[in-house]
C-alpha positions as CSV (number, residue, x, y, z in Angstrom):
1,X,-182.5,126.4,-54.2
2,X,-183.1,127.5,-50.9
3,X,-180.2,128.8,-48.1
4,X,-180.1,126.0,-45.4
5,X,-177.9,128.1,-42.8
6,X,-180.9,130.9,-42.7
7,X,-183.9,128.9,-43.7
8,X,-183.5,125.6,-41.6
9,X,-184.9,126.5,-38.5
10,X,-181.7,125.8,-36.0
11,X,-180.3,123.1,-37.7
12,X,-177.2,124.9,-38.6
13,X,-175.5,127.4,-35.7
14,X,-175.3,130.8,-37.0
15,X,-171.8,131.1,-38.3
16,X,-171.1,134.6,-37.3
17,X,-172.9,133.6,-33.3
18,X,-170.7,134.3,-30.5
19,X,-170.4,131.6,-28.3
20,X,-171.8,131.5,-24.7
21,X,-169.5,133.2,-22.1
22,X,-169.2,131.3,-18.6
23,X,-170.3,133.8,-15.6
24,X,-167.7,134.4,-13.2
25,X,-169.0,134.2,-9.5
26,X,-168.3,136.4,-7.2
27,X,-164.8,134.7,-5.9
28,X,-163.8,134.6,-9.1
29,X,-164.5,138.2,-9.8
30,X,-162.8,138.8,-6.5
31,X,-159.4,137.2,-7.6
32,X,-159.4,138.8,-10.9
33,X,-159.7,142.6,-9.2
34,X,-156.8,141.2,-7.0
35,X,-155.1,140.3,-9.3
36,X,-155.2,143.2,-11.8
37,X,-154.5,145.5,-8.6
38,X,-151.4,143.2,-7.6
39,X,-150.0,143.7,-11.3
40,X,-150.3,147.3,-11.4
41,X,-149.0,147.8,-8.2
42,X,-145.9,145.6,-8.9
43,X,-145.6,147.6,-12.4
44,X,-145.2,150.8,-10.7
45,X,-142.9,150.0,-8.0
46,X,-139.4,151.0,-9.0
47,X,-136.2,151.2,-6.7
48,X,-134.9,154.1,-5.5
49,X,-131.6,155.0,-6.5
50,X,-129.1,155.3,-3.5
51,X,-127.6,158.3,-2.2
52,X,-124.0,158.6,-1.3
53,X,-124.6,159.5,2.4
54,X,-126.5,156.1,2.4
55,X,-124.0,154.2,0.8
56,X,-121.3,155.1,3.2
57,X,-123.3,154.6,6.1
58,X,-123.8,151.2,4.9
59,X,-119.9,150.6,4.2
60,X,-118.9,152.1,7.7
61,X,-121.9,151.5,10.0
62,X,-121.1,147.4,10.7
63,X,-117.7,148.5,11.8
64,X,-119.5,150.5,14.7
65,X,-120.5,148.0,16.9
66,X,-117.7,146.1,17.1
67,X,-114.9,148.8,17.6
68,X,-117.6,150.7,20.5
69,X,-117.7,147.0,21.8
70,X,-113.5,146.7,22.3
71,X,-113.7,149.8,23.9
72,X,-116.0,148.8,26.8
73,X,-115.0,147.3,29.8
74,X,-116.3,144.3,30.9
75,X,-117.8,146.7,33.7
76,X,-119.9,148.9,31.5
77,X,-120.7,145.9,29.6
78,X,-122.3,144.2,32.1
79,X,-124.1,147.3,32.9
80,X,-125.3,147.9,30.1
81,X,-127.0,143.8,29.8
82,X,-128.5,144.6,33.4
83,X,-130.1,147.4,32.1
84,X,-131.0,145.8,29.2
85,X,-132.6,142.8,30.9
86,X,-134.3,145.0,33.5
87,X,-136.2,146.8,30.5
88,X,-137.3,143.6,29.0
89,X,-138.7,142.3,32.1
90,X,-140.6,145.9,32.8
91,X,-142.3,145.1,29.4
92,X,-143.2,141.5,29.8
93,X,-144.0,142.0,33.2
94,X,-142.4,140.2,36.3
């Protein structure tokens, strides 16, 4: 009796054959790198912990603008816009 997987010329696939891997292009290959990098990355990235200074000069800092506003006068506050306005044409050009 004779072994038909080894003696049969092909007819049978070699059981212990790995099978045929599809090429990437060079796209592919591109997105995969990007991909791998973008992961990593992402991975590493942790959040810094918040100091105390910064917390407080988050609490109280949106109260500064609006009590350095009520204590402007209208004067100074359109001096300030005119100044303001004067710059932003300066840099845009008039």
């Amino acid at each position: 009796m004779t072994n038909l997987a080894s003696g049969s010329a092909g007819l049978y696939p070699d059981p212990m054959a790995k099978p045929a891997r599809k090429r990437e292009d060079f796209s592919e290959t591109a997105r995969r790198v990007v991909d791998t990098i973008v992961a990593r990355h992402e991975q590493d990235e942790k959040p810094e912990p918040e100091s105390e200074a910064t917390a407080q000069a988050r609490r109280t800092g949106a109260k500064g603008g609006k009590s350095r506003a009520a204590k402007l006068t209208p004067e100074r506050r359109s001096e300030i816009a005119r100044k303001a306005a004067a710059a932003r044409w300066a840099r845009h050009g008039a």
